[in-house]
Wavefront OBJ file of the C-alpha trace (Angstrom):
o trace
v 97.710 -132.339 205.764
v 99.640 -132.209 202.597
v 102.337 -130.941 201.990
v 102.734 -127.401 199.970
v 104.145 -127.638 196.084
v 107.721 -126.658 195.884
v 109.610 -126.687 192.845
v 112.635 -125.475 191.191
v 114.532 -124.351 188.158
v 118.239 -124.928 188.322
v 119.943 -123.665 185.409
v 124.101 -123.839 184.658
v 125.428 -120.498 184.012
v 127.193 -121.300 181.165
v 125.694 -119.418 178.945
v 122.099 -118.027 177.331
v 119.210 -119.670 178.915
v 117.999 -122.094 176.019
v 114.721 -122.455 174.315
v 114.484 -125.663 176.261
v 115.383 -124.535 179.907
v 112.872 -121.776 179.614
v 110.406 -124.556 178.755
v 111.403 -126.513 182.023
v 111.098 -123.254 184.252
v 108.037 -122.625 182.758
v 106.437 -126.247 183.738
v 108.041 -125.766 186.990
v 106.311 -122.407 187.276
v 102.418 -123.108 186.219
v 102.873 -126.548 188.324
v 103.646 -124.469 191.455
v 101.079 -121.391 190.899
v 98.394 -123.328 190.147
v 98.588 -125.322 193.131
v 99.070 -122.177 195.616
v 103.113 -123.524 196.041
v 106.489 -122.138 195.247
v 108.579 -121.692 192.027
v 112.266 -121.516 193.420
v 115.462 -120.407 191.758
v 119.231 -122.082 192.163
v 122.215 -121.631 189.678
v 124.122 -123.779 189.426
v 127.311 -122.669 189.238
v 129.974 -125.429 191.159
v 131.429 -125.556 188.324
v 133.640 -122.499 188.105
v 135.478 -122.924 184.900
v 132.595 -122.431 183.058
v 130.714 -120.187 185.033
v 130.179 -116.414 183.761
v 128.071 -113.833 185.607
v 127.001 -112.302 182.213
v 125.432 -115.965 181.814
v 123.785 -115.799 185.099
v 122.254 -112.093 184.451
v 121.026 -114.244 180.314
v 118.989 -116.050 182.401
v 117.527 -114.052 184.917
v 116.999 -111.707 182.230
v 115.221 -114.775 180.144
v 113.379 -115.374 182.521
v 111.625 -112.055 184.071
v 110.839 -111.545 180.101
v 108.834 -114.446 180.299
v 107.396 -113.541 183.498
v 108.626 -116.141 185.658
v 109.182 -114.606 188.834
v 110.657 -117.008 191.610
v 110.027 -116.985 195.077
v 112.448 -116.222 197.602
v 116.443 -115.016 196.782
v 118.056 -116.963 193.917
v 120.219 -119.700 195.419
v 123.779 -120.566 194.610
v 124.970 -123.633 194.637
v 128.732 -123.088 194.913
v 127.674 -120.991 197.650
v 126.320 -124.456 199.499
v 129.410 -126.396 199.425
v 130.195 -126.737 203.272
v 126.531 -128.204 203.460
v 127.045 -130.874 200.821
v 130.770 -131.835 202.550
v 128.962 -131.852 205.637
v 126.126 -134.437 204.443
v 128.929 -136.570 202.265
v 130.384 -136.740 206.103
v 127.118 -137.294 207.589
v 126.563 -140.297 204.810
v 130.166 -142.082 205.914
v 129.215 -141.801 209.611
v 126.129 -143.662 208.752
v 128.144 -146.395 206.797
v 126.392 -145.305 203.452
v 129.521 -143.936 202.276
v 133.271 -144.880 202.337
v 136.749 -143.211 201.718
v 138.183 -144.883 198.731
v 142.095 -144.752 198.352
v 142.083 -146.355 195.057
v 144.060 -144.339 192.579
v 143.204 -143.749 189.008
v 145.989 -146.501 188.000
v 144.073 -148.896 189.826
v 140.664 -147.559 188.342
v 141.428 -147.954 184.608
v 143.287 -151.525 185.569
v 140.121 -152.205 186.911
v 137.851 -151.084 183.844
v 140.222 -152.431 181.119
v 139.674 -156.215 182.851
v 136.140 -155.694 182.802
v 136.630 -155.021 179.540
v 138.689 -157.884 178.062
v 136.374 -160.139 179.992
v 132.880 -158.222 179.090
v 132.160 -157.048 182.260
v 130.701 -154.001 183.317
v 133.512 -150.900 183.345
v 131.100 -149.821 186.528
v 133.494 -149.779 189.677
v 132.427 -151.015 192.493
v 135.546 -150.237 195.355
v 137.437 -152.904 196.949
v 137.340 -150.130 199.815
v 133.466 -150.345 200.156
v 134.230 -152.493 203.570
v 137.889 -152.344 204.077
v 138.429 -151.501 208.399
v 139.306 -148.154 208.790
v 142.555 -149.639 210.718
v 143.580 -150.329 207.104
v 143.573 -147.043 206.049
v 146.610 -145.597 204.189
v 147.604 -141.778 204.974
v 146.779 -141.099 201.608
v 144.350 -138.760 199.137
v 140.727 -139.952 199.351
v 137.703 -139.966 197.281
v 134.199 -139.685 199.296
v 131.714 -142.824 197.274
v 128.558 -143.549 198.238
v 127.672 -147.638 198.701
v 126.217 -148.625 195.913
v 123.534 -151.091 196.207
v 124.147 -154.625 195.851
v 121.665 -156.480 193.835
v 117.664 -155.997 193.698
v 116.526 -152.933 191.554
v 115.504 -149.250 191.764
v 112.267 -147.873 190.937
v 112.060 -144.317 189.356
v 108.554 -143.479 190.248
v 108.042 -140.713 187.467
v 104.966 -139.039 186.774
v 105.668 -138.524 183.377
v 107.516 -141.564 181.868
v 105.921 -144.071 184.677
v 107.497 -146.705 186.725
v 111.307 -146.157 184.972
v 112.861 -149.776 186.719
v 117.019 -149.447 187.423
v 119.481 -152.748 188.118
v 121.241 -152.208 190.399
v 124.385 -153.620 188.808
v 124.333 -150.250 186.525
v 125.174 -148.634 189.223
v 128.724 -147.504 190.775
v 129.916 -146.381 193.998
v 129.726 -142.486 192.782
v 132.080 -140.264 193.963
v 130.552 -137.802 196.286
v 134.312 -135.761 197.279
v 136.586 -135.774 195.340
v 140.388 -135.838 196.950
v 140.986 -132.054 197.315
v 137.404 -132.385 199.577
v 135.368 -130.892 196.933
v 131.450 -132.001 196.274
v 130.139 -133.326 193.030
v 127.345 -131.865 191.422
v 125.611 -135.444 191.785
v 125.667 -134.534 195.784
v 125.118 -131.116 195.734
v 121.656 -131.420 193.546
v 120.276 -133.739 196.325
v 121.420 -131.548 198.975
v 119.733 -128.340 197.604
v 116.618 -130.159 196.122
v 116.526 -131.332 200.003
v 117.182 -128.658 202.241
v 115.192 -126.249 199.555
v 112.339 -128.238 200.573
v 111.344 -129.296 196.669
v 108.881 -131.432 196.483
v 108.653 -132.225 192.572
v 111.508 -132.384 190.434
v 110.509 -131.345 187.062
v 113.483 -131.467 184.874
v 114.400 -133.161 181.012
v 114.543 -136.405 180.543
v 118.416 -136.701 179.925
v 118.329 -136.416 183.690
v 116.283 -139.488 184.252
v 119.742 -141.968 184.719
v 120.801 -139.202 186.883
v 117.392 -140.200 189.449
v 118.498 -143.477 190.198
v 122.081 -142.671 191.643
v 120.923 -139.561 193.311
v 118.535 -141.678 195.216
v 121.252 -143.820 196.675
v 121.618 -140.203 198.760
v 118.019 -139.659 199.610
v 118.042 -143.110 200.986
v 121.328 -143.069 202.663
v 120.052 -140.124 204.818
v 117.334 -141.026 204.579
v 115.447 -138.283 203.441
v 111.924 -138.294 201.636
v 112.416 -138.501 197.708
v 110.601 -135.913 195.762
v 108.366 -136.447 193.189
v 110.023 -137.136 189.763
v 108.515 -135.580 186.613
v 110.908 -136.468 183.894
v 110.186 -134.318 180.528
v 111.143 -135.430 177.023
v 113.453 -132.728 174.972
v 112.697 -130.494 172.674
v 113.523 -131.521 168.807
v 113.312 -129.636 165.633
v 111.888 -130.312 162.574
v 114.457 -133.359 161.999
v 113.463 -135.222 164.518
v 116.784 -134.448 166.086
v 117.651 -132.610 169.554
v 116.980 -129.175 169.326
v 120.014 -126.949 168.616
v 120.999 -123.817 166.958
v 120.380 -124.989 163.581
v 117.188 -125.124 164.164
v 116.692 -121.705 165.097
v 116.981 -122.873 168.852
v 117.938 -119.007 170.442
v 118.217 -117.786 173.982
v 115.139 -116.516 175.221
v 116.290 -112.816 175.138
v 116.817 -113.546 171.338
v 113.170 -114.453 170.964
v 112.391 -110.978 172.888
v 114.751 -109.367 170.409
v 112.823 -110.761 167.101
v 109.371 -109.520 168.806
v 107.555 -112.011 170.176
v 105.277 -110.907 172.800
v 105.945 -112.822 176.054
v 102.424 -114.115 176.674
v 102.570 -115.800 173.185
v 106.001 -117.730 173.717
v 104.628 -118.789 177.076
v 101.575 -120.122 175.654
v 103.424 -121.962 172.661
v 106.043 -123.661 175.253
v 103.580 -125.159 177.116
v 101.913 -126.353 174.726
v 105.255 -127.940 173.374
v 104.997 -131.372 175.161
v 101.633 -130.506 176.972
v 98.288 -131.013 176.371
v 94.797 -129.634 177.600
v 92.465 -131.688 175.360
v 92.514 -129.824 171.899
v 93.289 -126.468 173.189
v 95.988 -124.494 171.532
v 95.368 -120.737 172.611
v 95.342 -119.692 176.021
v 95.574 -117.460 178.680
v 97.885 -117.420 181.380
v 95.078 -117.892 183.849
v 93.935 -120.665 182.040
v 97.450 -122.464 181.463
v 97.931 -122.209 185.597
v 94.448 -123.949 185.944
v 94.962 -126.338 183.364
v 98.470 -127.368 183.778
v 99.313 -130.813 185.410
v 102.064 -133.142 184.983
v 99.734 -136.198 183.310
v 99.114 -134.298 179.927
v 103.034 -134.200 179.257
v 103.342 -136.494 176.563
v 106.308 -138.976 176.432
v 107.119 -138.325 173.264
v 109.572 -135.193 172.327
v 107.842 -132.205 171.317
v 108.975 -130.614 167.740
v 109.837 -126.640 167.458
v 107.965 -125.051 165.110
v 108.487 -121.510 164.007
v 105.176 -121.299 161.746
v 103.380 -122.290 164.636
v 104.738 -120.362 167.573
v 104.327 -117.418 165.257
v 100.756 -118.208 164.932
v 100.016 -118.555 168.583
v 101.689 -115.115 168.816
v 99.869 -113.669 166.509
v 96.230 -114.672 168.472
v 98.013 -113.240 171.654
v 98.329 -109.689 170.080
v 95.180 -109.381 168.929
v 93.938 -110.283 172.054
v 95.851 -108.080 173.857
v 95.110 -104.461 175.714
v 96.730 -102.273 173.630
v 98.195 -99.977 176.206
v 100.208 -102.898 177.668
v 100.702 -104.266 174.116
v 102.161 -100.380 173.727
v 104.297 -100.987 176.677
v 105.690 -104.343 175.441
v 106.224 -103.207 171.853
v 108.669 -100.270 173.815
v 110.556 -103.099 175.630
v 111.227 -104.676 173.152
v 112.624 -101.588 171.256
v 115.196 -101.160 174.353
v 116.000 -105.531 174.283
v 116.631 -105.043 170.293
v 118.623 -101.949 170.954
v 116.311 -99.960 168.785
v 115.510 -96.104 169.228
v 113.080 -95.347 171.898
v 109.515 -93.662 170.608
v 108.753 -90.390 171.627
v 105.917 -89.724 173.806
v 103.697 -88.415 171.068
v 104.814 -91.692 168.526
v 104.213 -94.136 171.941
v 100.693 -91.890 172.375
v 99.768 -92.324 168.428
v 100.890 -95.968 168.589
v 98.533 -97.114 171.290
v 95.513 -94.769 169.389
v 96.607 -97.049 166.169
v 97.177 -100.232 167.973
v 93.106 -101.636 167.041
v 93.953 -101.020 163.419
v 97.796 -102.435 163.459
v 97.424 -105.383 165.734
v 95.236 -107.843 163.310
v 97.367 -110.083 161.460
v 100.485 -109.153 162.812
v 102.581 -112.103 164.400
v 105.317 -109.844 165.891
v 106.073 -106.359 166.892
v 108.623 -105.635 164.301
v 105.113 -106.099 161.976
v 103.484 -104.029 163.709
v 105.531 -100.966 163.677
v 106.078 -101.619 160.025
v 101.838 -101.190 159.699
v 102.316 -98.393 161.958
v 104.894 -95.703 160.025
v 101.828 -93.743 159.030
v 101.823 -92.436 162.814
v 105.815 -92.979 163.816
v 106.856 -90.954 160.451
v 106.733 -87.159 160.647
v 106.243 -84.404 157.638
v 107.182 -84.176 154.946
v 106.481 -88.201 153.801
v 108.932 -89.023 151.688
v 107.171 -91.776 149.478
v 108.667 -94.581 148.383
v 109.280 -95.590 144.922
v 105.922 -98.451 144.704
v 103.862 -95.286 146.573
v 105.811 -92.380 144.096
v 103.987 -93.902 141.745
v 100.575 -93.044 142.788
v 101.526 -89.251 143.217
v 101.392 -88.709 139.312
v 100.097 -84.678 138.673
v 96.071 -85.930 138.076
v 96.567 -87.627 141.592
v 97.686 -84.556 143.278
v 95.251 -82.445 141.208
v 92.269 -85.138 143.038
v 93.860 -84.671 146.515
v 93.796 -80.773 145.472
v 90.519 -80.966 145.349
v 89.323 -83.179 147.807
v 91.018 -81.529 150.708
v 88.243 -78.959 150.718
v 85.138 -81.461 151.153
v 87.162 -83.110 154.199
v 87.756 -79.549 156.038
v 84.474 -79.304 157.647
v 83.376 -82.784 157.656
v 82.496 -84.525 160.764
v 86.093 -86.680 161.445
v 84.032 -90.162 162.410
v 84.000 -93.414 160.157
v 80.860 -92.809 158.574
v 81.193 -89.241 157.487
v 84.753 -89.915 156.190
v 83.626 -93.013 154.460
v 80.716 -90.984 153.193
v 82.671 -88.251 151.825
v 85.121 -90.142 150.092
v 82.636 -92.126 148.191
v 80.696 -89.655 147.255
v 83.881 -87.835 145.891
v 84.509 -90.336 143.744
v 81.044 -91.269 142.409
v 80.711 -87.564 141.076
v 83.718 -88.238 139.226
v 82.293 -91.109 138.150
v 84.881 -93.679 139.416
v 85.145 -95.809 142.676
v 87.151 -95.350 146.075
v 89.390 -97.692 144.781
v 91.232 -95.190 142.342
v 91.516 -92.715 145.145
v 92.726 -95.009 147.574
v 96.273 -95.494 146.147
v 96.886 -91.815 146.369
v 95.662 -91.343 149.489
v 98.276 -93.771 150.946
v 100.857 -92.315 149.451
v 99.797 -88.974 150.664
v 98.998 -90.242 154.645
v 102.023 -92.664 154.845
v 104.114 -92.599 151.925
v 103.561 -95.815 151.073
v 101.506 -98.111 148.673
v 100.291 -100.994 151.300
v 98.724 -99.357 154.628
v 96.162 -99.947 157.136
v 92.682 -98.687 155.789
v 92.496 -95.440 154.476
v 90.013 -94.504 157.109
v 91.601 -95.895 160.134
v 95.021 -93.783 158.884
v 92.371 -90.400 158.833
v 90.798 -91.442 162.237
v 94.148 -91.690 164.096
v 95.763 -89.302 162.382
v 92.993 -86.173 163.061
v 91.758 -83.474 161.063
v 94.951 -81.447 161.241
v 97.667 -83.677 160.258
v 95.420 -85.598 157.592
v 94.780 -82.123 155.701
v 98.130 -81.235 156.436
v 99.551 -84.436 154.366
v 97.121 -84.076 151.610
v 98.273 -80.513 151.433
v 101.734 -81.363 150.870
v 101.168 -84.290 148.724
v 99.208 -82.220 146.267
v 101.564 -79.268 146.151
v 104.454 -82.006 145.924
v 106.130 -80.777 149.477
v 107.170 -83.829 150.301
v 109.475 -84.640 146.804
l 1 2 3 4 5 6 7 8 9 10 11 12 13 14 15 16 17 18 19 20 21 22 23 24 25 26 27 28 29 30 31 32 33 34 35 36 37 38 39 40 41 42 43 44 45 46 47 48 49 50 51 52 53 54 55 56 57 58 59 60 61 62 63 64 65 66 67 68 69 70 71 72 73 74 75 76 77 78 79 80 81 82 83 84 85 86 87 88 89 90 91 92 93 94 95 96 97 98 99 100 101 102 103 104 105 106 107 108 109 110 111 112 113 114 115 116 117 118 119 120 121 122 123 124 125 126 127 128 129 130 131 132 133 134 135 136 137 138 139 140 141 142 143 144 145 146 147 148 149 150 151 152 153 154 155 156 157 158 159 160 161 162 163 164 165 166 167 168 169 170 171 172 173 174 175 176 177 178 179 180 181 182 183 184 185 186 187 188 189 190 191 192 193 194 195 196 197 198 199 200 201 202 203 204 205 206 207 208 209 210 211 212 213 214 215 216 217 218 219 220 221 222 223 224 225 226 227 228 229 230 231 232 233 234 235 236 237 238 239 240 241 242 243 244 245 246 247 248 249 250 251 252 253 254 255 256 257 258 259 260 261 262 263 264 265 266 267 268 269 270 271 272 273 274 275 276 277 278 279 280 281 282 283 284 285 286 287 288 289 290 291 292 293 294 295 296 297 298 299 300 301 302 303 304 305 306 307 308 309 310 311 312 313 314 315 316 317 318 319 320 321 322 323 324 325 326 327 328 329 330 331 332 333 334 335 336 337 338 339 340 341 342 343 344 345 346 347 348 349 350 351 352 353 354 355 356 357 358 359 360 361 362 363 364 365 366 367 368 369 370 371 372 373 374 375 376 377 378 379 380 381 382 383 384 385 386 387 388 389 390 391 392 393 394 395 396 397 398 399 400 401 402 403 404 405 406 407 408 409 410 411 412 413 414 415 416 417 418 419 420 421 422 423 424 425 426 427 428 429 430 431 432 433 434 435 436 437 438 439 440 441 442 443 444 445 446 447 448 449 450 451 452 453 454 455 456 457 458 459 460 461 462 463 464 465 466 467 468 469 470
């Protein structure tokens, strides 16, 4: 029987959750739901200096707007520290571990020789074997035994058979002398008593394999699978940072892009499903699988997560696309619509979401139906408002009162307006925008009547042509 998928994201608390981590939980994620497992959540926080709550809320906030939800309570790793001292003791009753009283005199004595004769600065303890009868009463360090010799293999699923002397590695500290765990040791004992199965993590992590194995094997406990990803670069070639636009997740959320189109973007950066670049989320949990991760690292590119966004709200329902767009208002800090603007946004949404990449375009298409009377043109719209223009709208007003309000009708009215004053839709078009929305680039004409209604069209044409709105 095999055993069930169990992975994890372990983030630091140290501050936003990066561009890159929400990558990393997101592989972690789609490599657990599509194989029926669990996506698990640890912070971790041992190191307390650092640590911030408002860092841990970042990136749980991060992460439910991407809609990773974890299974099961989020762990904390400082709050595991008796369990990792009580498996560093467990390792030096099994002799894979020793009390080391050297001090850090006798460390860097050691490390400058090495130096000056171009040896390795790794230390290896002259305590590894020392009788505990020879035991000073004095402070302690916990190491783990170090191999001697031979090599270690990092089985990896993405970068392959990764192969490890020996030699390069030192008896690590597991305690240090006030009795408190490493990180090294507490990773291991979480991964382990978490019951992960696949450790899916960056590949700056990938020296870290080898030494934490020297645990696995000292307990000997099973060793997950390792799935070492390459990092994230920009543009330059070089490691993504801020420079390159690399934001927190909620600051992605903030400059409107829709969730489901950051998801699909991120894992496609790194990942592969033949020539695929738009997906659905269904599709991505099907799909995903730890041999189309490419060795290579991945380069940002805001053009092209843009793009993908951009396919992902046209495709999208527009009362949930209505929801989103109000989300992200609160995330940005933005006023809240009314229920009548939210109502008249999702009746506009087919004729606003085309083309748009983000929802700050989108409300910008949609100020015909957020604005209220009088529109107050602007000056590129003003322009159009001239006194023939409101003497047309003057007159047309009347043929739209009774006409049927549907597509055709409208359309058919219109341009028969103008071809019996012997000119085309085009020349009326520029004053109807400025009358409907007070501007001189707008969705269609038409689609501005249809959403609009009778009432309030005739009502802006009204004031247009009497010059209400100046």
């Amino acid at each position: 029987m095999n055993t069930p998928v169990v992975t994890r994201f372990a983030p630091s608390p140290t501050g936003f959750l990066h561009i890159g981590g929400a990558r990393t939980a997101l592989f972690n994620y789609l490599y657990a739901r599509g194989r029926g497992g669990k996506f698990l959540l640890r912070i971790e926080d041992t190191d307390r200096v650092r640590y911030t709550p408002a860092a841990t809320d970042a990136i749980l906030q991060g992460l439910s707007w991407l809609g990773l939800a974890h299974d099961g309570e989020v762990v904390s790793q400082h709050d595991q520290a008796p369990r990792h001292v009580e498996v560093a003791h467990a390792l030096l009753e099994k002799g894979a571990a020793f009390k080391c009283f050297a001090t850090q005199e006798e460390i860097e004595a050691f490390r400058e020789t090495a130096r000056a004769e171009g040896r390795s600065t790794l230390y290896r303890s002259p305590w590894r074997d020392a009788d505990p009868a020879t035991h000073p009463d004095a402070p302690f360090v916990v190491r783990i035994k170090a191999p001697d010799g031979g090599q270690t293999v990092i089985r990896d699923a993405v970068q392959g058979d990764v192969i490890i002397d020996n030699a390069q590695l030192d008896d690590m500290i597991l305690l240090r002398s006030d009795g408190s765990p490493v990180y090294m040791l507490a990773v291991v004992v979480d991964d382990h008593d978490m019951g992960v199965t696949h450790v899916i993590r960056g590949d700056d992590h990938l020296n870290n394999a080898a030494r934490q194995m020297m645990i696995y094997h000292g307990m000997g406990w099973d060793v997950p699978v390792w799935a070492h990803i390459p990092l994230i670069h920009g543009a330059d070639g070089k490691k993504l940072s801020k420079r390159h636009g690399a934001l927190g997740a909620e600051e992605y959320q903030k400059m409107g892009f829709p969730a489901a189109g950051m998801r699909n973007y991120l894992t496609r950066l790194g990942w592969s499903h033949g020539d695929d670049e738009f997906f659905t989320d269904a599709q991505a949990r099907d799909w995903f699988d730890l041999d189309g991760i490419r060795k290579s690292p991945a380069q940002f590119d805001l053009k092209k997560l843009e793009n993908i966004c951009g396919q992902h709200i046209a495709a999208s329902d527009d009362a949930a696309l209505r929801q989103e767009i109000e989300s992200y208002l609160d995330a940005a800090g933005l006023a809240e619509l009314t229920s009548e603007q939210a109502n008249g946004l999702e009746r506009a949404m087919y004729c606003l979401k085309e083309r748009a990449k983000t929802f700050p375009e989108i409300l910008d298409k949609a100020e015909f139906i957020l604005t209220a009377r009088p529109i107050v043109p602007e000056e590129k719209a003003q322009k159009h408002l001239d006194a023939v223009s409101r003497g047309i709208l003057s007159e047309l007003t009347p043929h739209l009162q009774d006409a049927s309000w549907s597509r055709e009708t409208l359309e058919e009215v219109l341009n028969g307006f103008a071809a019996a004053r012997d000119t085309k839709f085009g020349k009326l078009a520029g004053p109807l925008r400025a009358a409907l929305a007070g501007r001189a680039v707008t969705p269609s004409v038409f689609d501005m009547m249809l959403v609009l209604g009778r009432d309030e069209t005739l009502a802006r044409l009204r004031d247009a042509a009497s010059g209400t709105e100046a």
